[in-house]
C-alpha positions as CSV (number, residue, x, y, z in Angstrom):
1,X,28.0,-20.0,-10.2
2,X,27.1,-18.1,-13.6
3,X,24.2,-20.6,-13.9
4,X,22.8,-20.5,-9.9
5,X,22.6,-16.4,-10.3
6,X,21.2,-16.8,-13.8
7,X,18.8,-19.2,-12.5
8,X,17.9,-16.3,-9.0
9,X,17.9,-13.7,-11.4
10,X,14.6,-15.8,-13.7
11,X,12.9,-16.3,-11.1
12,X,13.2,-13.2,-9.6
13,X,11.8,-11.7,-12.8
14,X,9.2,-14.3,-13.6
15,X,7.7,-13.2,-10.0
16,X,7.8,-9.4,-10.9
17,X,5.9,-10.1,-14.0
18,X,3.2,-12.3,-12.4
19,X,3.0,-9.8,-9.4
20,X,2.4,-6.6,-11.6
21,X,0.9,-4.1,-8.7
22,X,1.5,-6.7,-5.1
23,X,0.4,-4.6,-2.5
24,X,-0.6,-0.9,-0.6
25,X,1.4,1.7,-3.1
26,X,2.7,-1.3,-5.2
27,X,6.1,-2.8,-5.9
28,X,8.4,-2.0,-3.0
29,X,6.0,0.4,-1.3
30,X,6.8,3.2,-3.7
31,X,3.8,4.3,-5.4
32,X,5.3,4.4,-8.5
33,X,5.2,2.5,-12.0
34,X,7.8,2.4,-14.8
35,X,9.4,5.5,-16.4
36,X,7.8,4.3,-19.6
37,X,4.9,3.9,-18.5
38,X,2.1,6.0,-20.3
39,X,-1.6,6.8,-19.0
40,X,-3.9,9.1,-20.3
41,X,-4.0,13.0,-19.5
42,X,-8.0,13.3,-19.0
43,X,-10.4,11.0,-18.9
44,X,-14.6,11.6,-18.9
45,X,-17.2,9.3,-17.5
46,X,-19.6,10.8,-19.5
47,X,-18.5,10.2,-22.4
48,X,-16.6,7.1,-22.3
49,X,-13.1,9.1,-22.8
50,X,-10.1,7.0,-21.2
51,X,-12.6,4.4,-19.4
52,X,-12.1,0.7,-20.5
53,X,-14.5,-0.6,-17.8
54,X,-16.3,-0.1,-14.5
55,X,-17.2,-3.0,-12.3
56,X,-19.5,-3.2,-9.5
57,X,-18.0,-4.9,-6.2
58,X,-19.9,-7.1,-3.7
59,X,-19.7,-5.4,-1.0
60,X,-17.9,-1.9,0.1
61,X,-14.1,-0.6,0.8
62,X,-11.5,1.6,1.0
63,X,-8.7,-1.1,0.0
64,X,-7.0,-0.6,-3.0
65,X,-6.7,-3.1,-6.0
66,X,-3.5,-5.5,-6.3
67,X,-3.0,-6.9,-10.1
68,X,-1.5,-10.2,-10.5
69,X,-1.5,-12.8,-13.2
70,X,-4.2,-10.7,-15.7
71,X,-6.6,-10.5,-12.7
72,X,-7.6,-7.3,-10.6
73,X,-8.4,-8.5,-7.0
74,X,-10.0,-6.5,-4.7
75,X,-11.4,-6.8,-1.0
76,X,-15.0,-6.0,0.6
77,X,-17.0,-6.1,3.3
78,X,-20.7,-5.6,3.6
79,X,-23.7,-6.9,5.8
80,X,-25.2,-4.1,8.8
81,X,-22.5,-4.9,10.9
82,X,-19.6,-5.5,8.6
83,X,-19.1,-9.1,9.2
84,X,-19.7,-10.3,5.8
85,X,-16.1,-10.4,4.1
86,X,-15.4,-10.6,0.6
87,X,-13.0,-10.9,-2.1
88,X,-13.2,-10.8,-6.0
89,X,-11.1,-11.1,-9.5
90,X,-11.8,-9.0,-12.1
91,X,-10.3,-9.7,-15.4
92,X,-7.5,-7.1,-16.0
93,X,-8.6,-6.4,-19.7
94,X,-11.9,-7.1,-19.8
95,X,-13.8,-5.8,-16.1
96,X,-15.5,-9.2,-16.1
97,X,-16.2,-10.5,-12.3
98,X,-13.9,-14.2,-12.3
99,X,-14.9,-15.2,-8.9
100,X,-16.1,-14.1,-6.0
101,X,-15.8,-15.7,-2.5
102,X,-17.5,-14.2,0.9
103,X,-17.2,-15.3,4.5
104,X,-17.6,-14.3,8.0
105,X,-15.2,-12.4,10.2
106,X,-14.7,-13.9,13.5
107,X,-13.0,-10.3,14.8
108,X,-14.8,-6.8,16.2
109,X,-16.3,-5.2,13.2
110,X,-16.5,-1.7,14.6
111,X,-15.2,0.9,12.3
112,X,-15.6,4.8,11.7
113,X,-18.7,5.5,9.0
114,X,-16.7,6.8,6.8
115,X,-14.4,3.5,6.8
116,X,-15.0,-0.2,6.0
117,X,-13.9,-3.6,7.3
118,X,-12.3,-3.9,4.1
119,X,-9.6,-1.1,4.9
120,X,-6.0,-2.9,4.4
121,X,-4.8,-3.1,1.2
122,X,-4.4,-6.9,0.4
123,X,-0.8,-8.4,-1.0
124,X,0.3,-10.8,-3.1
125,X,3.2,-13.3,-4.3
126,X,2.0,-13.4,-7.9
127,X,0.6,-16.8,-7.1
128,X,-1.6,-16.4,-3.8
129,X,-3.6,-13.2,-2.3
130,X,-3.0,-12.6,1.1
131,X,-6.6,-10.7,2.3
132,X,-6.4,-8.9,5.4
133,X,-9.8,-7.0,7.2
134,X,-10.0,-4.2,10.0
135,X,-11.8,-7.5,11.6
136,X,-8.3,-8.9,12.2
137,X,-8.9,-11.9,9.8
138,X,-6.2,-12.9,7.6
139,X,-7.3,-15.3,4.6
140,X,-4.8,-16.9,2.0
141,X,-6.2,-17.9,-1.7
142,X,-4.6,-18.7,-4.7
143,X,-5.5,-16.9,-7.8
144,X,-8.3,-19.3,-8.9
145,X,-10.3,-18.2,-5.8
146,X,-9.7,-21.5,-3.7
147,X,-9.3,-20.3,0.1
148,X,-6.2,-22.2,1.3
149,X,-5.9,-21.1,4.7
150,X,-7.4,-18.6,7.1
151,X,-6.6,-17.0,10.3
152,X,-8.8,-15.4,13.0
153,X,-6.1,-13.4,14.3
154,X,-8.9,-12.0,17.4
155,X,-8.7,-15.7,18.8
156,X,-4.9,-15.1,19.8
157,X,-5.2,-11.4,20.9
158,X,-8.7,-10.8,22.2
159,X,-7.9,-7.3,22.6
160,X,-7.2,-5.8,19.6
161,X,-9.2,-3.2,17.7
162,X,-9.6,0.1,18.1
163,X,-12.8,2.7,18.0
164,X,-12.3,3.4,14.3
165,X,-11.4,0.4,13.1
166,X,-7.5,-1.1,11.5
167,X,-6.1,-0.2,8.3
168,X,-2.6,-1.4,8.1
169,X,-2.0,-3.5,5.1
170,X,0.0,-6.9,5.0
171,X,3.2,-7.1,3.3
172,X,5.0,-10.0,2.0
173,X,8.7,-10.6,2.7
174,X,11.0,-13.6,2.3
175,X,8.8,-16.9,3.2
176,X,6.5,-14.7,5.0
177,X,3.5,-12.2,5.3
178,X,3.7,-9.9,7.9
179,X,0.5,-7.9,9.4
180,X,1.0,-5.3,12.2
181,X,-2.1,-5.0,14.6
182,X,-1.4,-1.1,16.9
183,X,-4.2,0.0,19.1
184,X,-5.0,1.2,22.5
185,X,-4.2,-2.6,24.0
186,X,-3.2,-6.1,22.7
187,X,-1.3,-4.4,19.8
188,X,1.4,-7.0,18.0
189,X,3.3,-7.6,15.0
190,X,3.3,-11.0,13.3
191,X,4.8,-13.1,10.6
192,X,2.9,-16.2,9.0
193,X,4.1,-18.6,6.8
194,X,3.0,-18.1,3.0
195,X,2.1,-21.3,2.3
196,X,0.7,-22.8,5.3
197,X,-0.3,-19.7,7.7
198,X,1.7,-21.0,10.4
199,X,2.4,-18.7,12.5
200,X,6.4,-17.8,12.4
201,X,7.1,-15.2,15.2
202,X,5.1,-12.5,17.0
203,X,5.9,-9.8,18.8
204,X,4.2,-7.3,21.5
205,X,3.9,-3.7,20.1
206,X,3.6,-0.2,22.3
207,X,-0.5,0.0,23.0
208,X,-1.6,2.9,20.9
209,X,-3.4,3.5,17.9
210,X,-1.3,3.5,14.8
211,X,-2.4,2.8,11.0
212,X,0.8,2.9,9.3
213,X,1.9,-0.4,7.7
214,X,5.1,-2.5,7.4
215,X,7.5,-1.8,5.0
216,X,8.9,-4.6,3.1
217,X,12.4,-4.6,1.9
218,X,15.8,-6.1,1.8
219,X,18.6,-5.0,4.7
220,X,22.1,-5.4,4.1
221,X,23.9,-7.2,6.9
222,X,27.3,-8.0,7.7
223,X,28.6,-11.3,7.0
224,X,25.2,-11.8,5.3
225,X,24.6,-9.7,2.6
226,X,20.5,-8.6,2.2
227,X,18.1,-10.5,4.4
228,X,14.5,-10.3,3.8
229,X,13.0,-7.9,6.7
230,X,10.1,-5.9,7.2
231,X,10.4,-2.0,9.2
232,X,7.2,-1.0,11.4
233,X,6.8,2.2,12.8
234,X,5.3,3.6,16.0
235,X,5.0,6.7,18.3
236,X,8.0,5.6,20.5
237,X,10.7,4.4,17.3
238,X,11.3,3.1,13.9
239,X,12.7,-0.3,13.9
240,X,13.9,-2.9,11.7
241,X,13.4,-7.3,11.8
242,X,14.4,-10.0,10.1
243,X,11.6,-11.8,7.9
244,X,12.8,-15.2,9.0
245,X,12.9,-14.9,12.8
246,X,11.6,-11.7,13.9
247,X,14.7,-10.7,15.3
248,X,15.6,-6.4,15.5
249,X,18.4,-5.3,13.2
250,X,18.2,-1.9,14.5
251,X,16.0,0.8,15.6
252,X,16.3,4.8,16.0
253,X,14.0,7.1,18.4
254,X,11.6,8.9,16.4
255,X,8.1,8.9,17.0
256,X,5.9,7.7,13.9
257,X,2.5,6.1,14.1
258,X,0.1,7.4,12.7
259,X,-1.6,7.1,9.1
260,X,1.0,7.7,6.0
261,X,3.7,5.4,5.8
262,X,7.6,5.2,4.8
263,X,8.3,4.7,1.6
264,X,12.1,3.9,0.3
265,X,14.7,4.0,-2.1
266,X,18.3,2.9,-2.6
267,X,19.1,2.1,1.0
268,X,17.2,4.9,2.5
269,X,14.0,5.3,4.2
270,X,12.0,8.6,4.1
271,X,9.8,8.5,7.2
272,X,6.7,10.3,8.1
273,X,7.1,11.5,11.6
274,X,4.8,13.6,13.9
275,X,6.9,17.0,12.7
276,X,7.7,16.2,9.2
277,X,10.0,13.9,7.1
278,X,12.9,11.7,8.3
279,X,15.6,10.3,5.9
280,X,16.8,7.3,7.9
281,X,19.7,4.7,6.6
282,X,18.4,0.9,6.6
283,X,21.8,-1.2,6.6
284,X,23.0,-2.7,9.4
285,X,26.2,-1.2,10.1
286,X,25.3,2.2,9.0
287,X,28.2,4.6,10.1
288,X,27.6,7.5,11.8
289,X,24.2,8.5,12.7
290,X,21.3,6.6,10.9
291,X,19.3,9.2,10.6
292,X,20.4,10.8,7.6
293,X,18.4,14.3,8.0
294,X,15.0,15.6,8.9
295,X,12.6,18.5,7.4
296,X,10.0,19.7,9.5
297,X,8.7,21.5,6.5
298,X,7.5,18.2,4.8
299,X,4.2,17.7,6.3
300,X,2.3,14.3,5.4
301,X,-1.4,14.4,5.4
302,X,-3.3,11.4,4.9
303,X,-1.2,10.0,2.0
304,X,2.2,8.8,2.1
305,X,5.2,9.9,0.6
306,X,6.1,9.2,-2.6
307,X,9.8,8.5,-3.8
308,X,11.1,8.6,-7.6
309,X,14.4,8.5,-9.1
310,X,15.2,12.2,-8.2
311,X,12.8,13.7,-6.2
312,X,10.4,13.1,-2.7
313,X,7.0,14.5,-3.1
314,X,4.7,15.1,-0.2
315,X,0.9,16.0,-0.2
316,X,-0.2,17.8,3.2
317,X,-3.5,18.1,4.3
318,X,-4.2,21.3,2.9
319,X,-3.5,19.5,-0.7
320,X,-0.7,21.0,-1.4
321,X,1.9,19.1,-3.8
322,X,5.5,19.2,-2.3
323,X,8.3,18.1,-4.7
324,X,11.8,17.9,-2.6
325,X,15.5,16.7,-2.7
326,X,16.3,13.4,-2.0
327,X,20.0,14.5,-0.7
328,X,19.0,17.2,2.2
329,X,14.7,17.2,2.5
330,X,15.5,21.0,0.9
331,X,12.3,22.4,-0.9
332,X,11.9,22.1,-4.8
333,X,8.9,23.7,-5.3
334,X,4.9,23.6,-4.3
335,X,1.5,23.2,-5.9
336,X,-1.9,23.8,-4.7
337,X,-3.7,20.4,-5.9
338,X,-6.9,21.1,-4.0
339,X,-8.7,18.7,-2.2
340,X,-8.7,16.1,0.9
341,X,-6.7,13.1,0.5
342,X,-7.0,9.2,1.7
343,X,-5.4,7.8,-1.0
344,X,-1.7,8.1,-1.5
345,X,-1.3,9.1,-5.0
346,X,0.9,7.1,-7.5
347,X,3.5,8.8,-10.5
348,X,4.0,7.0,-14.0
349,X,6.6,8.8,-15.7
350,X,6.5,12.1,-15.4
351,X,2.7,12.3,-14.1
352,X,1.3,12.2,-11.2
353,X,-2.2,10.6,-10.7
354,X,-3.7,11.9,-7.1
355,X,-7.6,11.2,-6.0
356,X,-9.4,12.9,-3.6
357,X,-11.9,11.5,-1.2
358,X,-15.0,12.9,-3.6
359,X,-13.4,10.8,-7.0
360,X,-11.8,13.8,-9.0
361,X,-8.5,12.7,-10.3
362,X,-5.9,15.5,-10.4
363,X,-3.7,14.6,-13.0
364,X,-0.1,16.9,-12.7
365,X,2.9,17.5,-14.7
366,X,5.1,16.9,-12.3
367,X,8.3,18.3,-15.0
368,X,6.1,21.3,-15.9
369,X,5.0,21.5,-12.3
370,X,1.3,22.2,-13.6
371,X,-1.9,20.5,-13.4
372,X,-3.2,19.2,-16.5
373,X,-6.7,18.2,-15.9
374,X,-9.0,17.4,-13.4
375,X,-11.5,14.1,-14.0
376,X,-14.3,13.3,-12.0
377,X,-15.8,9.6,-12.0
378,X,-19.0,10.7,-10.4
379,X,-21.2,12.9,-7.6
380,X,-21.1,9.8,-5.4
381,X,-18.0,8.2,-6.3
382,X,-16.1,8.4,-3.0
383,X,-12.5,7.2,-3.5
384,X,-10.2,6.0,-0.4
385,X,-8.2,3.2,-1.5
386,X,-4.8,4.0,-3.1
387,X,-4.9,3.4,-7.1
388,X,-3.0,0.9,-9.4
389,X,-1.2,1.2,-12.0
390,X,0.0,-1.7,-14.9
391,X,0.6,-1.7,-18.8
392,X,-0.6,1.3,-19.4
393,X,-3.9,1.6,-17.3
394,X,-4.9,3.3,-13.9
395,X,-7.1,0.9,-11.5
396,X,-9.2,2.8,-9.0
397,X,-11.0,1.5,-6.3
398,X,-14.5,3.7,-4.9
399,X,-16.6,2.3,-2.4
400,X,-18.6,0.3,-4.4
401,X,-16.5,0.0,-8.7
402,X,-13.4,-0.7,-9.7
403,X,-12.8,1.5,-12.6
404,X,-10.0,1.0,-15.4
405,X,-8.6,4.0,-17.2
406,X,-6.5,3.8,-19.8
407,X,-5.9,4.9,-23.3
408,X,-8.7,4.4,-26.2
409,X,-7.6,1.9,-28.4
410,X,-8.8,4.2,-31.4
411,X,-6.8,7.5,-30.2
């Protein structure tokens, strides 16, 4: 038995390492990176301060980057009506383009202006990139750039799409990735196999717009211990399903679709709601009520919530910072960050990193509750894609670079 867990726990680390940033808001959802992790309190364009590289994509987005394996990858669209689909590796130390492979999408293309085809944030297992579009095209490839399966999901459900174009990001779970499709009609949730594409389960979804995507975590069940499952939300409920089968583990009535998404910590989901912030319980046989409490002062904006160790931290649309308790949703304090926010912003140690739509990064203390600076990469350097964040470096995604920020070797 010592050897089996030994054997679980290797692997288990072995992927972690290979899948350094593996999604929208990175490992588990959280948009945040190790306590020890250090990046750099200013950076300047101008001047070179704090900026290893810049790359320019193939096409545009408002994806963020996923980091895996020493390679940044990064999805794009481009074309005059979207249709051209892309994705690229750049080397993680270096900024140099590895590959680069393009196709067509086979969904509708239609998206607002200020959005892309390229909206979702892709995933990966540390060996295979999982690229999703607002097209409704789901392509597999393994890290080299070889395409090993694709799926036109519009074939199956001819009427999805909505007027300003999907944005919910994949997310992989046990032997799975999951992509949920909301909108004003053939709205669904399904679950392909990783290696294959096959498709494992589907299920109809309420028809109305929603951007919010799947949160990926382990539930503990009775009898079981912690299945692989994936929670969606939506105006009418927040629900949980097994990775394997699709199957409901539970659900509670709260209504939230809409853009930010729930993020979670140590059994417990903190949910962005249409009045504020839910803390809602995600084992099986939760007793008592699974909602755990709600604030109607925490307002999301655009961004998500972010959980650390001790603290929730909201950004509204006015850009203001919230930090609050964990234990009740009670206020700690608030900052005026300034602003408008697409991005969800991510915290390494005891900073957080937040960009605004124009590309000025507001770097905060969040201990001494201050701002420390604020960075600009550029007049035309529009920034919608949430950032990453590995050994030491910030990855930032505008429309048309990836950026890397991190420490000057000579400082």
């Amino acid at each position: 038995m010592s050897l089996r867990i030994f054997l679980i726990a290797w692997m288990c680390a072995s992927m972690a390492s290979a899948a350094e940033w593996s999604g929208f808001r990175g490992p588990q959802g959280s948009s945040t990176a190790s306590d020890s992790t250090t990046l750099p309190d200013s950076f300047d364009t101008e001047s070179g301060e704090n900026i290893a590289w810049r790359c320019k994509l193939p096409g545009r987005g408002v994806s963020g980057p996923v980091v895996a394996n020493g390679k940044v990858l990064v999805t794009a669209s481009s074309g005059k009506e979207r249709n051209r689909l892309h994705v690229a590796a750049i080397d993680e130390q270096t900024g140099t383009l590895l590959w680069h492979r393009q196709f067509w999408s086979t969904g509708r293309n239609h998206c607002h202006p200020s959005s892309a085809n390229a909206a979702p944030t892709p995933a990966t297992d540390g060996e295979r990139l999982y690229a999703f579009y607002s097209s409704n095209d789901l392509a597999c490839f393994d890290l080299e750039g070889n395409m090993l399966w694709f799926r036109g999901l519009t074939l199956d459900h001819p009427g999805v799409g909505n007027d300003v174009g999907m944005a919910s990001s994949p997310v992989v779970t046990g032997d799975v990735v999951v992509v949920q499709c909301e909108c004003q009609a053939n709205s669904f949730v399904a679950a392909y196999d990783r290696l294959t594409g096959e498709e494992k389960w589907s299920l109809e979804r309420p028809p109305s717009p929603n951007w919010a995507s799947p949160v990926a975590l382990e539930i503990e069940t009775p009898g079981e211990g912690k299945v692989p499952a994936v929670v969606l939300q939506c105006g009418r409920n927040l629900a949980a399903y097994r990775a394997d089968n699709g199957a409901m583990l539970w659900d509670v009535k709260i209504s939230c679709g809409a853009i930010p998404s729930a993020s979670g910590r140590d059994g417990v989901l903190y949910v962005p709601t249409n009045r504020g912030i839910a803390a809602v319980a995600t084992k099986v046989d939760q007793p008592g009520d699974r909602i755990l409490w709600t604030e109607d002062n925490l307002k999301c904006g655009n961004p998500s919530p972010i959980v650390t160790s001790d603290a929730l931290l909201v950004v509204n649309s006015a850009g203001v910072l919230t930090s609050a308790s964990l234990e009740d949703g009670s206020t700690d304090w608030k900052k005026r960050l300034g602003g408008r926010y697409w991005a969800t912003p991510v915290v390494a140690g005891n900073r957080l990193y937040a960009m605004t739509d124009t590309g000025e990064a507001i770097i905060f203390d969040l201990d001494n509750e201050k701002v420390l600076a604020k960075c600009s990469l550029g007049a035309d350097e529009q920034v919608s894609g949430s950032p990453a964040v590995v050994d030491g470096a910030l990855f930032v995604r505008s429309h048309d670079y990836l950026w890397k920020i991190a420490q000057n070797s000579s400082e």
